[in-house]
C-alpha positions as CSV (number, residue, x, y, z in Angstrom):
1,X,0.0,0.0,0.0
2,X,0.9,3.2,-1.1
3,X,0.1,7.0,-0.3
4,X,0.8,10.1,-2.1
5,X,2.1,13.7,0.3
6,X,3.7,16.5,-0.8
7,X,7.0,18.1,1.1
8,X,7.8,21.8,-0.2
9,X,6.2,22.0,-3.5
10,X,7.1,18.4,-4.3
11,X,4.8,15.4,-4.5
12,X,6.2,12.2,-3.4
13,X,4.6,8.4,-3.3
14,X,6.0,6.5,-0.1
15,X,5.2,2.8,1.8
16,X,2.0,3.6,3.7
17,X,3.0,0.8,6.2
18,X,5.4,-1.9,7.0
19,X,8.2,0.4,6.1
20,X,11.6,-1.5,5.5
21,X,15.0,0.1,5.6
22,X,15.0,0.0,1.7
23,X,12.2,2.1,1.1
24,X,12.5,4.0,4.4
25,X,10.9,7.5,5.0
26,X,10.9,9.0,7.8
27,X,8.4,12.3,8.1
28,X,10.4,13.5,11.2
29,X,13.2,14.2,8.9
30,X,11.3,16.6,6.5
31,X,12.7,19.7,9.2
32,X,15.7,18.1,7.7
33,X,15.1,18.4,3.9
34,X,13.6,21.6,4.5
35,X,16.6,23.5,5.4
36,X,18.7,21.4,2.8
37,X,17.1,22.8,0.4
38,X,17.1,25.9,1.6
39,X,21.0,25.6,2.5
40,X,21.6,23.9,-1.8
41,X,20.0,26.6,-3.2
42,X,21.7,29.2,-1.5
43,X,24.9,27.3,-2.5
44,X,24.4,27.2,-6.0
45,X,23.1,30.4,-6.3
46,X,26.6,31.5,-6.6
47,X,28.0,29.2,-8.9
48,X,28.2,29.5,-12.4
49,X,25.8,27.1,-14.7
50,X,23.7,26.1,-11.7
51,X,21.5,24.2,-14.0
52,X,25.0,22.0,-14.5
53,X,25.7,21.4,-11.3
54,X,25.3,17.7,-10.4
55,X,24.5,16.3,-7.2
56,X,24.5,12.7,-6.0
57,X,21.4,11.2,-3.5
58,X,23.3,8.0,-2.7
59,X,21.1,6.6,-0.4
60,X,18.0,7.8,-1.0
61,X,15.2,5.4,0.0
62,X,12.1,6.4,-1.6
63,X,14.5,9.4,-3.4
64,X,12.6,12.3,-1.2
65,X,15.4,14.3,-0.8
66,X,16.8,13.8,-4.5
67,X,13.7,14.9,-6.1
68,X,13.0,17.6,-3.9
69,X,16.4,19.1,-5.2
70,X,16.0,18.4,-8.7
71,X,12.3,19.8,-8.6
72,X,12.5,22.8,-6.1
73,X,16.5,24.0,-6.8
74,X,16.9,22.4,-10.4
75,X,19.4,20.6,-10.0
76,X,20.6,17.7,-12.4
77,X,20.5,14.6,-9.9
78,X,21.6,11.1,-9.0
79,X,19.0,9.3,-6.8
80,X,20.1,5.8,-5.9
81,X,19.5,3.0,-3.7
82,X,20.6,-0.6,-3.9
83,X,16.9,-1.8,-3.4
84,X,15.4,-3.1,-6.2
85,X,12.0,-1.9,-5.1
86,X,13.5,1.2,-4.1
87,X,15.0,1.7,-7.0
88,X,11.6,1.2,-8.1
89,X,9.7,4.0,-6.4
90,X,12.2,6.3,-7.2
91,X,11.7,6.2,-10.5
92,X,7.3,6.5,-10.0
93,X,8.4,9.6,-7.8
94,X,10.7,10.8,-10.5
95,X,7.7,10.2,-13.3
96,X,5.0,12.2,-11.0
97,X,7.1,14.9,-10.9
98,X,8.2,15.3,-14.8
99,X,11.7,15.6,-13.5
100,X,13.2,12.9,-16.1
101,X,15.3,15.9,-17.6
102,X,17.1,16.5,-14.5
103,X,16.5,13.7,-12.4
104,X,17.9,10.1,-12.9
105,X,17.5,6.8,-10.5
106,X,20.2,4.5,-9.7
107,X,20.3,0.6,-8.5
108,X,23.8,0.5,-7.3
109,X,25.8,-0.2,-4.1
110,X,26.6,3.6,-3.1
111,X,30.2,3.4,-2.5
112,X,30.6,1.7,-5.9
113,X,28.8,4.8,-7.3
114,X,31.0,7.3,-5.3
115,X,34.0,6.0,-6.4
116,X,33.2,5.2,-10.3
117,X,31.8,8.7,-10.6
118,X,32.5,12.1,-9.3
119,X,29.9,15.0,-8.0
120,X,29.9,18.8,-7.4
121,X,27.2,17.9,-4.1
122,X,27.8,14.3,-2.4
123,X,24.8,13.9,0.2
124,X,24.8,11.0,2.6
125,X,21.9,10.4,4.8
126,X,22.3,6.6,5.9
127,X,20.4,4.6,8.3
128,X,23.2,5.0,11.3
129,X,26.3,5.5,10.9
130,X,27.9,7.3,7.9
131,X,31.3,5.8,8.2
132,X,31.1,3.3,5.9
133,X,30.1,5.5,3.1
134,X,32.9,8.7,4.1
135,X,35.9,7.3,2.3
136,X,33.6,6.7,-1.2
137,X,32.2,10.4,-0.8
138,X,35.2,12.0,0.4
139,X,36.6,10.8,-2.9
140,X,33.5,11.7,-5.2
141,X,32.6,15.1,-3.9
142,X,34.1,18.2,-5.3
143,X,31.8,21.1,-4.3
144,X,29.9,20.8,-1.3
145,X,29.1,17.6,0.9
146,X,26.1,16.6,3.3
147,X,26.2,14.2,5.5
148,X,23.8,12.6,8.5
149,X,24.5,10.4,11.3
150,X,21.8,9.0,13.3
151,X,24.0,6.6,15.6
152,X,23.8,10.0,18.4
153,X,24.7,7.7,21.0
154,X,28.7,6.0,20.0
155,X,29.0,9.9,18.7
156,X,27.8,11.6,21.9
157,X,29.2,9.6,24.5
158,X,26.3,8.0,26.1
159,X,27.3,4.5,24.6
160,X,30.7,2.7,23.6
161,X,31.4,3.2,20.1
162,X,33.1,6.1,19.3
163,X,36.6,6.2,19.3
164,X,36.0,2.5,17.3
165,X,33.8,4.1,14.8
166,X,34.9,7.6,14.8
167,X,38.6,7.9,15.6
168,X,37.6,9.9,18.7
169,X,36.6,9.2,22.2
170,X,33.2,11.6,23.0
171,X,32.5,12.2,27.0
172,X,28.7,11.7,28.3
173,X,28.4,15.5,28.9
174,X,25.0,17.9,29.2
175,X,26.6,19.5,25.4
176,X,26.8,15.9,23.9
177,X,24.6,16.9,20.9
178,X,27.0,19.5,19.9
179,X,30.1,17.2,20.7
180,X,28.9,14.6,18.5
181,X,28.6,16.8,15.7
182,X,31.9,18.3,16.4
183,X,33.4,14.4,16.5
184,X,31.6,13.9,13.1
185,X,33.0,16.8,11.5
186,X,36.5,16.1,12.9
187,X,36.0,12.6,11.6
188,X,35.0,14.0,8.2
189,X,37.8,16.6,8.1
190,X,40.9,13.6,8.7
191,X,39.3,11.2,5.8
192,X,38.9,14.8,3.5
193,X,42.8,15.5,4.2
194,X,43.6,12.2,2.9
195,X,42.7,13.5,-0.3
196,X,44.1,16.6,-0.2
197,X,40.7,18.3,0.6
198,X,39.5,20.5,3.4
199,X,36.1,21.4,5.0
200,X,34.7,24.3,5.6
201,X,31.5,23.8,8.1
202,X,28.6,25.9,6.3
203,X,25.8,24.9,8.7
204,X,25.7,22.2,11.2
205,X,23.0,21.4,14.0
206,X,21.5,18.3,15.8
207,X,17.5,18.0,16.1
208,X,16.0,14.5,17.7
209,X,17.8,11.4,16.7
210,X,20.2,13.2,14.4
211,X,23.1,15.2,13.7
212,X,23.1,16.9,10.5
213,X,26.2,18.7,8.6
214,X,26.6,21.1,5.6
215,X,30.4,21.7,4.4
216,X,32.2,23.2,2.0
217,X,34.7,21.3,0.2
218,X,37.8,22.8,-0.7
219,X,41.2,21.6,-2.4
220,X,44.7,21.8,-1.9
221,X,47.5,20.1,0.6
222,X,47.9,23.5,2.3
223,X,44.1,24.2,3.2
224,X,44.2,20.5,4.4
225,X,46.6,20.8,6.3
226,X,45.0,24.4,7.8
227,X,41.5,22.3,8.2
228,X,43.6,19.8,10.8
229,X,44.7,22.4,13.1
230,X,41.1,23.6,13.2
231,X,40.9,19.6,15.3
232,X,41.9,19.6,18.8
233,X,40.4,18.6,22.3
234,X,37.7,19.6,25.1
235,X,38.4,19.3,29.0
236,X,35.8,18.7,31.4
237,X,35.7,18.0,34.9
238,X,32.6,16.1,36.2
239,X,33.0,17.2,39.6
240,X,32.5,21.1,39.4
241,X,31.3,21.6,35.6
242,X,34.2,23.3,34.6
243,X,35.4,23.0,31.3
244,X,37.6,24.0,28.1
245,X,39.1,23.5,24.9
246,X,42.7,23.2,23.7
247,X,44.2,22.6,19.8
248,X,47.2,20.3,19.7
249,X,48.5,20.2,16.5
250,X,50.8,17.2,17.8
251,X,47.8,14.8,18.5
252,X,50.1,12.4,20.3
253,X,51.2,15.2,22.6
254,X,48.5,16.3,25.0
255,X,50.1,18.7,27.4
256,X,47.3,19.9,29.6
257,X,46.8,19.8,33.5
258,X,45.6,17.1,34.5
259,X,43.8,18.4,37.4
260,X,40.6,21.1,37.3
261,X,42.0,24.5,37.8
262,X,38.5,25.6,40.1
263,X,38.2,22.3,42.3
264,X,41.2,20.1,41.8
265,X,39.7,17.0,40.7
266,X,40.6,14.7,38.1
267,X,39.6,16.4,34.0
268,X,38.8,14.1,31.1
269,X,39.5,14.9,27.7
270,X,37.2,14.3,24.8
271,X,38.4,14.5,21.1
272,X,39.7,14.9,18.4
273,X,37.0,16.7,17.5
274,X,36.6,20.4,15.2
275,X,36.7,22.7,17.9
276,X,36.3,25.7,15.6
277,X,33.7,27.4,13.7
278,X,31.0,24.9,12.6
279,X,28.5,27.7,10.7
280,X,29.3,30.0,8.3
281,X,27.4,33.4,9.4
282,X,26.6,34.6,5.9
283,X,25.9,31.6,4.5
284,X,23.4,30.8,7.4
285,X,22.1,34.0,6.5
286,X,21.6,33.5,2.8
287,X,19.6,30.1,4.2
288,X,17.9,31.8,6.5
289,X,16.3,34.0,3.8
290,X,15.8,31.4,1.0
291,X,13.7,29.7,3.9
292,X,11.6,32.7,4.3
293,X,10.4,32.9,0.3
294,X,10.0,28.9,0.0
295,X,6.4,27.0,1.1
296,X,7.4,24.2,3.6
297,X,6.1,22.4,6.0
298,X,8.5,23.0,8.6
299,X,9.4,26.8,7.6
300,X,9.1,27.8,11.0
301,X,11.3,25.2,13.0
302,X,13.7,25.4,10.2
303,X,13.8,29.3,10.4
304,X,14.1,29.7,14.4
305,X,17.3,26.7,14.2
306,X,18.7,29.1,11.6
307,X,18.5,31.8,13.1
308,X,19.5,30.3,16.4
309,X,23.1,29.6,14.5
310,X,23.3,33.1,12.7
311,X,23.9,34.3,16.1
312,X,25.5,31.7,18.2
313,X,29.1,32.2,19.4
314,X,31.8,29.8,18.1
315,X,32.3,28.1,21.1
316,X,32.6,24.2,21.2
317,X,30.9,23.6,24.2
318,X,27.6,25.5,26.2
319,X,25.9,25.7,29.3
320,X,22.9,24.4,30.7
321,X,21.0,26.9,32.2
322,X,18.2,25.0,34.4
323,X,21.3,23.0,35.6
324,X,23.5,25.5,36.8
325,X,20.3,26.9,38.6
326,X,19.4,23.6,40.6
327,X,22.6,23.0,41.5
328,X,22.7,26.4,43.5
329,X,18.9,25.3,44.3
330,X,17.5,28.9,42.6
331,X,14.8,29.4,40.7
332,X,15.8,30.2,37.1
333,X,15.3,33.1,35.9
334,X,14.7,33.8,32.0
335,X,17.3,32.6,30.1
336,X,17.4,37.0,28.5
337,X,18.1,37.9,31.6
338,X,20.9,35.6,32.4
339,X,22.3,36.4,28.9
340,X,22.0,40.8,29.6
341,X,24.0,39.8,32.9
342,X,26.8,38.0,31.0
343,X,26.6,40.9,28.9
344,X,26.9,43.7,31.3
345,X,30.2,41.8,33.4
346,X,31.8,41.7,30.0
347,X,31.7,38.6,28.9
348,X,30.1,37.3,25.3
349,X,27.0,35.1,25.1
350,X,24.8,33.8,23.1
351,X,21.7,31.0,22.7
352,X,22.5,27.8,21.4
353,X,20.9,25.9,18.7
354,X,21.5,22.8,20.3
355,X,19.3,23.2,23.3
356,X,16.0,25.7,23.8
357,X,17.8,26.1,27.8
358,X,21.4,26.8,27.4
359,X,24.1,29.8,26.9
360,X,27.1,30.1,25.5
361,X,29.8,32.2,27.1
362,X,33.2,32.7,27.5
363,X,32.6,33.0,31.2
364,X,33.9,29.8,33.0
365,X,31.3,28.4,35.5
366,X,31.7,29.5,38.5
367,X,31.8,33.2,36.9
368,X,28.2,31.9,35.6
369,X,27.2,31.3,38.5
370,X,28.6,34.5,41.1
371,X,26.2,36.2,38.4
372,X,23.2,33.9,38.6
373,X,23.8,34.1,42.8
C-alpha cells in the first residue's frame, strides 16, 4: 500500500506501512530536507551554470530528498539505492514529478557509485552511521558535501562506540549533541585530508535522533593541512562543571593539566573533535532568507534553528541553564536575563541551537554562576 504527500512544492509516493529500511521515510526528517534545500539553493546560487551542477542522493530510500532538489532548486541529480524496489519507487516519484530531464534513478551499491563517478554535491543520509560511506564520498565530492549520522549515541558519549567508529573518544556531557557533531565533522575533516581536501562547516546542527552537517569542500594540501589544526580537544571536569578547549596540533602530545584548575579533581579529555567554527554566518544568512520565500512544512522550526546559528558564538561547548540553577537550588530566571547579565560583566554570550535552555559564554562556571547568585 501506497500513499501520495507532498514536502515543499514536491509530490512524493511512499510505503503507507510496514516500512523496511529499503524504502524507508521517515516524516520526522522533512525539518531536515527543509533547510537542505534551503541551504543547496543558497549554495548554488553563486555558482556558475547552476543548472549544470550535479548532485548525488546515494542513499535515497524512496529518493525524497533527491527529487526535492531536482524539482525545487533544479538541480541535475543522482538518486540511488541498492533496493530493487526502491529503486523502483524512485523512478514512479521521478515520473510524478516530470523531472526525467534533470533527475535520474540508480540501483547500485553507493560506494561503488562514489567511487566510479565524481559529484559537485555528495549527500549521505544513511540509516546510522555514515562511516562506511565517508571514504567513497570523500573521494566523489568536489563542491559541497552533506552528510547525516543517526547513531547519536557512540557519537555523543552515552554508549561505547566512538573512538572504534569515529577515531575519537566523545564524553557523556549535558553538550553531547554538539560534541557529537563536532566528533563527526572532525571525523569528516581527517578522511577529507587524505585527499588533499579541506572542509569548511557551512551549517551544522543536531535536532531528535540526528546530527546533520553542511560543508564546504575545498582543495589543496595547504588548506588540508590548515582544516587539521582547526581539530583539537575539550576538557571537562565532572566534579565542578568546569570545562575547556585546547588545539594540539601534535595529536600524540596532550600537554594539559591534569587536574581542574576551580576544584582540583581529576579532567577528562574528549576528542579529536573540530573545535572551531562549525556555521558560516553569511551563508546561514543567505539560508535563513531562502527559507523565508519557500512554502514548507517546517518553515518555521527550520527558520528559528537558523536563526538560532546566525547568532550563536563559536564556542565548542555551552551551558545548561536550568542546571546551573538547581545545582545552586535557585529558581531560574529567563534565560534574557541571564544572557544581559553576562553581557553587562563583560563577557560574550549567546543561545544555542543545540538546546532551547542553554548559553554560550566565555565566562567559566563559576563566573556563571557569582552572576546567577
Amino acid at each position: 500500500m501506497f500513499t501520495e504527500l507532498t514536502e515543499g512544492t514536491t509530490r512524493i509516493i511512499v510505503p503507507q506501512q510496514h516500512l523496511t529500511k529499503s524504502m524507508f521515510y521517515n516524516p520526522k526528517m522533512e525539518l531536515c530536507r527543509d533547510i537542505d534545500i534551503a541551504a543547496v539553493a543558497a549554495f548554488v546560487s553563486s555558482l556558475p551554470n547552476r543548472s549544470h551542477v550535479t548532485y548525488a542522493d546515494a542513499l535515497a530510500g524512496t529518493g525524497v530528498r533527491g527529487i526535492r532538489v531536482a524539482n525545487e532548486v533544479g538541480l541535475q541529480v543522482t538518486i540511488n539505492d541498492r533496493s530493487t524496489p526502491a529503486y523502483e519507487l524512485i523512478n514512479r516519484n521521478i515520473r510524478l514529478n516530470e523531472i526525467e530531464e534533470r533527475a535520474s534513478a540508480c540501483n547500485e551499491n553507493a560506494n561503488v557509485l562514489l567511487v566510479q563517478t565524481k559529484y559537485d554535491l555528495v549527500d549521505i543520509d544513511p540509516f546510522g552511521s555514515p562511516v562506511p560511506f565517508l571514504d567513497a564520498a570523500c573521494k566523489s565530492v568536489k563542491k559541497m558535501l552533506l552528510i547525516t549520522a543517526t547513531d547519536t549515541a557512540p557519537l555523543c558519549g552515552a554508549h561505547t562506540g566512538g573512538v572504534r567508529n569515529y577515531g575519537a573518544k566523545p564524553l557523556n556531557t549535558e553538550y553531547h549533541a554538539e560534541m557529537g557533531t563536532r566528533i563527526l565533522l572532525g571525523a569528516v575533516t581527517r578522511e577529507l585530508c587524505k585527499y588533499d581536501r579541506a572542509i569548511e562547516p557551512l551549517l551544522s546542527y543536531a535536532s531528535a535522533h540526528f546530527i546533520r552537517v553542511i560543508a564546504r569542500v575545498e582543495r589543496g594540501a595547504k588548506k588540508a593541512d590548515d582544516s587539521m589544526k582547526r581539530l583539537g580537544f575539550i576538557a571537562h571536569c565532572f566534579s565542578c562543571g568546569h570545562r575547556f578547549s585546547f588545539s594540539c596540533e601534535d595529536m600524540l602530545d596532550l600537554n594539559v593539566e591534569n587536574a581542574c584548575e576551580l576544584c582540583g579533581k581529576k579532567m577528562r579529555i574528549a576528542g579529536p573533535l573540530y573545535i572551531s567554527a562549525i556555521k558560516e554566518k553569511a551563508f546561514c544568512e543567505r539560508v535563513h532568507e531562502e527559507l523565508g520565500k519557500r512554502a514548507l512544512g517546517k518553515k518555521k522550526e527550520a527558520m528559528k534553528i537558523v536563526h538560532t546559528c546566525i547568532h550563536e558564538l563559536d564556542i565548542p561547548f555551552f551551558y545548561e541553564h536550568h542546571a546551573l540553577c538547581k545545582a545552586l537550588k535557585i529558581p531560574p530566571p529567563p534565560i534574557s536575563s541571564l544572557l544581559d547579565a553576562l553581557h553587562s560583566n563583560g563577557f560574550s554570550a549567546s543561545r544555542t541551537s543545540f538546546s532551547d535552555t542553554a548559553v554560550k559564554t566565555d565566562a567559566r562556571i563559576d563566573e556563571i554562576k557569582a552572576i546567577l547568585k
